[in-house]
N, C-alpha and C positions, 0 to 999 in steps of 0.2 A: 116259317118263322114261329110257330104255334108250337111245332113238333119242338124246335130245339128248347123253346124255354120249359118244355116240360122234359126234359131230358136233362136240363140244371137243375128243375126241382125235385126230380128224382133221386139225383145224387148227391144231392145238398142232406134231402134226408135222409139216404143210405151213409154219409158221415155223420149226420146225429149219432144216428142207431149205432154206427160203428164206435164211435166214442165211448156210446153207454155202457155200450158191453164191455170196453175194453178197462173202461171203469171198475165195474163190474166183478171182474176178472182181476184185475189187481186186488182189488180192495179182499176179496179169499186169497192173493197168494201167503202164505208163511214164509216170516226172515229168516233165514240160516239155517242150519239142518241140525241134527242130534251129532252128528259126527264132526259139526267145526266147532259145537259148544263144546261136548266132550273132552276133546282134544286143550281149546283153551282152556278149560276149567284145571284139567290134571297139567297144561305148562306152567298154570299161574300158583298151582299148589305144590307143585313139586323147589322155585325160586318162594314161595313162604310169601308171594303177595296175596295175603288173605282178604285187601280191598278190592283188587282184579275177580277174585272169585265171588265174592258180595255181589257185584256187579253181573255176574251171570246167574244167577239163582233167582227161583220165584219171591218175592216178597223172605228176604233173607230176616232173620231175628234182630232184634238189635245185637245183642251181643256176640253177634258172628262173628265180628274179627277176633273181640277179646276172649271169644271160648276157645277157638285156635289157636292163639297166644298161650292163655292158659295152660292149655294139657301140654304141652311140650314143655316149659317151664315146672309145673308142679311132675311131672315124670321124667324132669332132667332128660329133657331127647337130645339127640347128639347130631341127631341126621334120621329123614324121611326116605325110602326108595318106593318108587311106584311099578309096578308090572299092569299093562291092561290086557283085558278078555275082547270079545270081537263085540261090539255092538249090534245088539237085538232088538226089534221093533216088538211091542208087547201090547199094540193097539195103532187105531188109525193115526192117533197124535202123539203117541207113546213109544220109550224107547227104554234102555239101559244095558249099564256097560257095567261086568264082572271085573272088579279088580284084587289085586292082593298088593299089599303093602309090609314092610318092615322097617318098623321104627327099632332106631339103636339107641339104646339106654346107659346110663355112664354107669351108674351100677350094676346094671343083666346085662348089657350088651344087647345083640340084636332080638327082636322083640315081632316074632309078622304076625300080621292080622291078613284076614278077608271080609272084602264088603263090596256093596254093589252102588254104582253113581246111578241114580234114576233122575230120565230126564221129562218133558212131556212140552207140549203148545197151551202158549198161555200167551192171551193177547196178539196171537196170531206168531208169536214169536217163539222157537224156540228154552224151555231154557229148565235150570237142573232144577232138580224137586228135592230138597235139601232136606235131611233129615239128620237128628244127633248120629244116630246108625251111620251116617256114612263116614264118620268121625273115626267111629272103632264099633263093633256089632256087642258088645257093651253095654254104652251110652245109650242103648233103645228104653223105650218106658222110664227115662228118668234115670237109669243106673249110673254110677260115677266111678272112676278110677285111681285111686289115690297112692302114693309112695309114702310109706310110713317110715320114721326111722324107729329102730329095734335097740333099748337099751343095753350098753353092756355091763359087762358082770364088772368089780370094782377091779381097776387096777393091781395088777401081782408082782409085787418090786421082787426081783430075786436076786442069789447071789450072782457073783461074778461069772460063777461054771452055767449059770442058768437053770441052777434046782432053786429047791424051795426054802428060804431061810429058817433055820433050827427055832422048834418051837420053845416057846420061851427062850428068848435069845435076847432079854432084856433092850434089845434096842428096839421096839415096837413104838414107844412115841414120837422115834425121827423116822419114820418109817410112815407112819399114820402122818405127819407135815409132808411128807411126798407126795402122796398118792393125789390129790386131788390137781397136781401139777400134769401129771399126765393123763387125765380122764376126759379132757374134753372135747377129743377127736375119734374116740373111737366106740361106735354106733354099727350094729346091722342096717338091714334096711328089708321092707316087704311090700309085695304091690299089690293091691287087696280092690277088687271086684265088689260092689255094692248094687242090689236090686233092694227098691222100697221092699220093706215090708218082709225082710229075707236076712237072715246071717250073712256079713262080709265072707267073702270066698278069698283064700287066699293064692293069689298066682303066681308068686315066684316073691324068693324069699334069699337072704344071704346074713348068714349071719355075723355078729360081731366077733372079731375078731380078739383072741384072751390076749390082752394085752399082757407082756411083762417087759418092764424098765429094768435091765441090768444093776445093779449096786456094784462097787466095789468089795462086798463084805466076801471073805472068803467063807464057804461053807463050816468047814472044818475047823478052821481057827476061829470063827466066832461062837462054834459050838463050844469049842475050847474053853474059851475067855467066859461063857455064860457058866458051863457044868461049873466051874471053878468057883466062881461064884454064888454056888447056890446058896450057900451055905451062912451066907456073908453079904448083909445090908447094907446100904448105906454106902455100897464102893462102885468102881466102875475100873474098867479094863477096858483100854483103849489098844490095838494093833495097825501096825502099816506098815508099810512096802516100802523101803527105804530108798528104794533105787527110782520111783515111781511116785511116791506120797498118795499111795492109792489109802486109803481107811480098810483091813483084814478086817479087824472088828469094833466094833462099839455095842461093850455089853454095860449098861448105865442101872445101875440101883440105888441110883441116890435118892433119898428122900427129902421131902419139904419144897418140892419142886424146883431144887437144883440143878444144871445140866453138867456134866461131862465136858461139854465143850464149847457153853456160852459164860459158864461162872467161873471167877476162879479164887484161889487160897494161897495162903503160904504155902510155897511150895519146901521148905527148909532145905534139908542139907542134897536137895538133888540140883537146886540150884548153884552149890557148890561148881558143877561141870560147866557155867558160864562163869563162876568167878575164875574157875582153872583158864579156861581158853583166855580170861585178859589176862589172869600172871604168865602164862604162855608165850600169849605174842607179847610181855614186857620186859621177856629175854631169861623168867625161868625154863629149867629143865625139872622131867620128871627125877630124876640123881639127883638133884640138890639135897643137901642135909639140912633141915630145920628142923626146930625145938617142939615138943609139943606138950607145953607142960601141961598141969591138971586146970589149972587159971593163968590168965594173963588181962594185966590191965593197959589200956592205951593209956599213956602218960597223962595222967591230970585227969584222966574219964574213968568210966564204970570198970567193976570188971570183969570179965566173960570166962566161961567155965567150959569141960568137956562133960561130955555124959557121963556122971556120975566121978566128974572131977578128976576121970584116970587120967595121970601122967605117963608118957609114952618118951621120954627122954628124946635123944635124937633118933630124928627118923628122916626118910627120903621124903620127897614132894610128894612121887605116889601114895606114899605108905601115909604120909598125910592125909590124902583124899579118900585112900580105903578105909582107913579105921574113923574118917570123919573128923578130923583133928580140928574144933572150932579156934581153937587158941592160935594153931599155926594160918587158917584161912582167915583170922581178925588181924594178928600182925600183919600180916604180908599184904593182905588187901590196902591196909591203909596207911603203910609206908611205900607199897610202890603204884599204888592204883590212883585216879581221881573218880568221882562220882563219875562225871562226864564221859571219864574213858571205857569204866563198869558199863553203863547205860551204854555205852556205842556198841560193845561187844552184846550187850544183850538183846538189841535189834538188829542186831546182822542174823540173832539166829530166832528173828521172829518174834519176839516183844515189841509194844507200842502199835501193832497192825493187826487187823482182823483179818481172819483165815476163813478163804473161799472153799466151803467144802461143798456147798448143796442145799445144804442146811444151819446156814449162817457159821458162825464158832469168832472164838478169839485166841490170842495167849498170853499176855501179860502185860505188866504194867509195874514202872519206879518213882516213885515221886523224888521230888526233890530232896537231897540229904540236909538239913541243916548244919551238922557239924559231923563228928566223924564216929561220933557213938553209933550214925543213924546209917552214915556209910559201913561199919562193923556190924550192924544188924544187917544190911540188904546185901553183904558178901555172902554172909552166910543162910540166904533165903528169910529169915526174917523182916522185923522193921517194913520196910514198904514196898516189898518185892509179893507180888500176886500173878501167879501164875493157872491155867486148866489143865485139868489132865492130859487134855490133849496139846496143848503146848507141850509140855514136859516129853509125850512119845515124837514129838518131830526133833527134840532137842538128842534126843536119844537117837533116832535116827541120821539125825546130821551127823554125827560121830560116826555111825556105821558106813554110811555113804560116802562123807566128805562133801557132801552137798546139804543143804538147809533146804527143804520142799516145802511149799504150802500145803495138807491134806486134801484131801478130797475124796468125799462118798460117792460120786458118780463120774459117768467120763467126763473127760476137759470140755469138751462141747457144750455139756448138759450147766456143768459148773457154773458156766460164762451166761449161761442164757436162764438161769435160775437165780445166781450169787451176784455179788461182787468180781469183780476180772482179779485170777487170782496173783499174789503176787510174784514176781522172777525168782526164780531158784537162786540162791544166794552160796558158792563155795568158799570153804573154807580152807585156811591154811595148810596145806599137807602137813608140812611137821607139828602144828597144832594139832590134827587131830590120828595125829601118828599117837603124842602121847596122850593124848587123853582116850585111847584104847586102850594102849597101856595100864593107865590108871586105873579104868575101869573094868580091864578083867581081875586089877589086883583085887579090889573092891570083892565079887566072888571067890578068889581064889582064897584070900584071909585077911579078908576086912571083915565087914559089918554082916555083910552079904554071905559072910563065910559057910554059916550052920545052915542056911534054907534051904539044901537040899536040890538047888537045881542044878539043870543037866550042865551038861558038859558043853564048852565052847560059848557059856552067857558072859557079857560082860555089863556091868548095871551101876548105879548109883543109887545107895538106898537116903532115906529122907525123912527125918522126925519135926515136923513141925508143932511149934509153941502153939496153943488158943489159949487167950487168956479168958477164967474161967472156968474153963471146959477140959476135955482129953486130947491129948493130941494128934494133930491128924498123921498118918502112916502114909509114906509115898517109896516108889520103890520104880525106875527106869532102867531100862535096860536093851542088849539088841543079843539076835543070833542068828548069823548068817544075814539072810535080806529080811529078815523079823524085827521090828524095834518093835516099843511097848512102854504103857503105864500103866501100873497099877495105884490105885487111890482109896482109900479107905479114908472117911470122911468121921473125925474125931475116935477113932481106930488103933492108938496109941503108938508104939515105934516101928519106925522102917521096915528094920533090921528081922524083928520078930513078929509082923501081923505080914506086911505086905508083899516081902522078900519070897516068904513059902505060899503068898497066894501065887506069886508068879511061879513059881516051882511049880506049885497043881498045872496052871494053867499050861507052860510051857510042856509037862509030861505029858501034858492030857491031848497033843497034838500028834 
C-alpha cells in the first residue's frame, strides 16, 4: 500500500515537471518562418494591399501606407511586376530575399529596379524589417524620386503644307491670339534621383514634343499677299479657297488697331455684286440695255452722279456693272428692288452673321432705309451698307464657287471647338451667278479694272468708297481659278487705281 502511493507521487511530479518544460519549450518556439512572411508580404504587395503588408513588418512607420500610395501616383505607375531570389538565412533569427522588380511608367514605360526584402525574429515572431530601400534602392538615406514635367518651347502655328509661315507675313497678331489655344498639353517630362546634400541625377528623360497647329494659310499665297504689300500701309489682303472657305492668306496692315476681319467699312461699289444678284433674281439679264447717264435724280430726291459725271449712253447690264455705272445701279435698284428684298440677298451671302474662322471675324451689316434716297445709297455700297475685307473675299468667292462658305483659319474641328459653329454653306442661283461671272470678268476685261495690269483669267469688282471728311477708301474683289480675294486699302483713294494693281502685284507675285 505504501509502495503504490509513492508510485502516484512520483508521477504526479513527473507531470509537474513535465508540464514545465513543455512550458518552457513553447514559450522559445518562434510563429511562422521567414518563408511564409516573405511569401505573404510580396502576394499582398504585388494586389497593392499596402495595409496587409503594414501588418507584417516590424513596427511599420506611420506613413507606410500613404508612402506606397504616394510613389506610384507622383511617378504615374501603370503596374508593379515582382520576380523573387531564393531565400537566405543571414543569422540565427535573420533571413532575406533578393528580388527585382519593374514598375511601368506611362510616360518611360517599363522602369526595373533591384532590392532586397529583409526579414528577422522580433517578439518571437517572424517578421520583415522594412526599410525606404525596399521601396526602390534610391529612397536609402532619405533620397526621393520625383516626375518633373519639362516645359515646352512656345507653340509653332504653321502653314497649311506644314513649313513655316513667311516672315513678316503681316498676319502675326491672329497668329500670336492662337497660340496660347494650343500650349497647354504639351510638356516633356523627367525622372530625377535626389540624395541630401547632392545634385538631382537625372534618370530618364522625354522631351516635349514641337508642337505645330496647321493654319490654313497657304505658304506662297500669303507670301504673296504680304511682299505686295510692302509697300503699302494701312491695307490688308485677304485670300480663300473657294471650294473650301479655307483663309490662303491674311496679310493685315491696317492701322489704329483695326482688324481685317472683325471691323468693317463701306464697302462701295463692290457691293454693287450683291445689288446685281437681287436685280438678277428680279428677272434682269446681263444684255439688258440701260442708260447710264452722267447724273440721275430719283423723282422728288437727291441726285446721284458717276465718277466724274461720265455719261456712258446706253449700255448693257454688264457693261453697267464694269464701268460702275451709279446712275444705272440707283434707278434700277429702286424701281425694281425693296430694302427688304436687298437685305434678303445680302444675307444669303453672309451679312447680318458672324463668321466662324478661328479667330472670331464678321461681315456686314444694313440698317434700315427710311426712304429711298437711303435705299440708293445702300445699292450702291454706301449709306448704311458696312462691310470687312473679309466679307467682301467670301462674296467674291461665292461667285467663283456658286457656293457662299463661311471662312476659316483652321480645320473644321478646331473652328467649332475654338469659335462659334460655323454657319451652312449657302448656294447660289446657278444662272445668277452664271452672270455675275460674266459681269465680273467684263469688269477686267474693260471696266474699271481695265489698266491694272492683272493676269489673265481674273475676274473682280473694283470699289471707291465715300468717307466723309477724309480720302476714300480703295476696295478691289476678285477670284482666279479656286483663288478669291480682297484687297482694302483703308482711306487709299479709288478702286480702280490704288487697289485693282495691288491685286495685280499680288496675284503675279504667286
Amino acid at each position: 500500500m505504501r509502495r503504490r502511493r509513492l508510485i502516484v507521487l512520483v508521477s504526479a511530479l513527473l507531470a509537474v515537471f513535465g508540464a514545465a518544460a513543455f512550458a518552457i519549450l513553447a514559450a522559445d518556439r518562434v510563429r511562422g518562418s521567414a518563408a511564409n512572411i516573405a511569401a505573404a508580404y510580396f502576394a499582398a504587395w504585388r494586389r497593392s494591399d499596402f495595409g496587409a503588408m503594414a501588418r507584417l513588418v516590424d513596427r511599420p512607420p506611420g506613413d507606410f501606407v500613404s508612402r506606397h500610395f504616394a510613389l506610384s501616383e507622383k511617378l504615374h505607375v501603370e503596374s508593379l511586376e515582382l520576380t523573387l531570389g531564393q531565400l537566405k538565412s543571414t543569422g540565427e533569427n535573420a533571413a532575406e530575399v533578393p528580388f527585382g522588380g519593374v514598375r511601368t511608367l506611362r510616360e518611360f514605360g517599363a522602369w526595373p529596379f533591384e532590392s532586397t526584402l529583409r526579414l528577422g525574429v522580433r517578439d518571437r515572431a517572424w517578421k520583415v524589417i522594412w526599410a525606404p530601400e525596399t521601396l526602390h534602392p534610391l529612397l536609402k538615406d532619405g533620397g526621393t524620386l520625383e516626375l518633373n514635367e519639362i516645359a515646352a518651347a512656345p507653340v509653332e502655328l504653321v502653314t497649311r503644307e506644314g513649313s513655316k509661315i513667311p516672315n513678316d507675313s503681316y498676319a502675326e497678331a491672329y497668329l500670336a491670339a492662337l497660340r496660347p489655344e494650343f500650349e497647354s498639353a504639351n510638356h516633356g517630362w523627367e525622372l530625377v534621383a535626389q540624395q541630401p546634400g547632392r545634385p538631382p541625377k537625372r534618370l530618364k528623360s522625354i522631351a516635349a514634343e514641337a508642337e505645330h497647329e496647321r493654319t490654313t494659310l497657304s505658304r506662297a499665297v500669303q507670301a504673296a499677299a504680304a511682299r505686295a504689300l510692302d509697300d503699302t500701309p494701312d491695307a490688308a489682303i485677304i485670300a480663300l479657297r473657294p471650294s473650301t472657305g479655307e483663309i490662303l492668306a491674311l496679310a493685315d496692315r491696317l492701322t489704329d488697331n483695326y482688324s481685317a476681319i472683325e471691323d468693317v467699312f463701306p464697302p462701295g461699289s463692290t457691293f454693287k455684286t450683291i445689288t446685281a444678284a437681287a436685280l438678277l433674281g428680279a428677272g434682269m439679264s446681263p444684255s439688258d440695255e440701260l442708260g447710264c447717264p452722267g447724273s440721275y435724280s430719283i423723282p422728288e430726291h437727291q441726285p446721284y452722279v458717276n465718277d466724274g459725271e461720265v455719261d456712258r449712253g446706253l449700255v448693257s447690264f454688264a457693261d453697267a456693272f464694269a464701268y460702275s455705272c451709279n446712275t444705272t445701279f440707283v434707278e434700277q435698284a429702286t424701281t425694281k428692288l425693296t430694302l427688304s428684298e436687298l437685305r434678303e440677298v445680302a444675307e444669303a451671302w453672309g451679312f447680318a452673321r458672324p463668321i466662324a474662322t478661328g479667330v472670331g471675324g464678321t461681315c456686314g451689316s444694313m440698317e434700315d432705309a427710311g426712304d429711298l434716297n437711303e435705299l440708293a445709297l445702300d445699292a450702291i455700297g454706301q449709306g448704311t451698307v458696312q462691310a470687312s475685307p473679309l466679307c467682301m473675299a467670301a462674296i467674291a468667292a461665292a461667285v467663283q464657287n456658286g457656293t457662299w462658305r463661311s471662312p476659316r483659319l483652321l480645320s473644321a474641328a478646331q473652328v467649332r471647338r475654338l469659335d462659334s459653329p460655323p454657319h451652312a454653306p449657302v448656294a447660289i442661283h446657278p444662272e445668277i451667278v452664271a452672270a455675275l461671272r460674266e459681269m465680273m470678268a467684263a469688269v477686267v476685261d474693260h471696266g474699271t479694272a481695265g489698266a491694272a495690269g492683272l493676269p489673265e483669267g481674273v475676274a473682280g469688282k473694283t470699289g471707291t468708297a465715300e468717307v466723309e471728311g477724309d480720302e476714300s477708301h480703295a476696295w478691289f474683289i476678285g477670284y482666279r481659278g479656286d483663288l478669291a480675294f480682297c484687297v482694302f486699302v483703308r482711306n487709299g483713294g479709288g478702286g480702280g487705281a490704288v487697289a485693282a494693281p495691288l491685286a495685280a502685284r499680288f496675284l503675279n507675285g504667286l
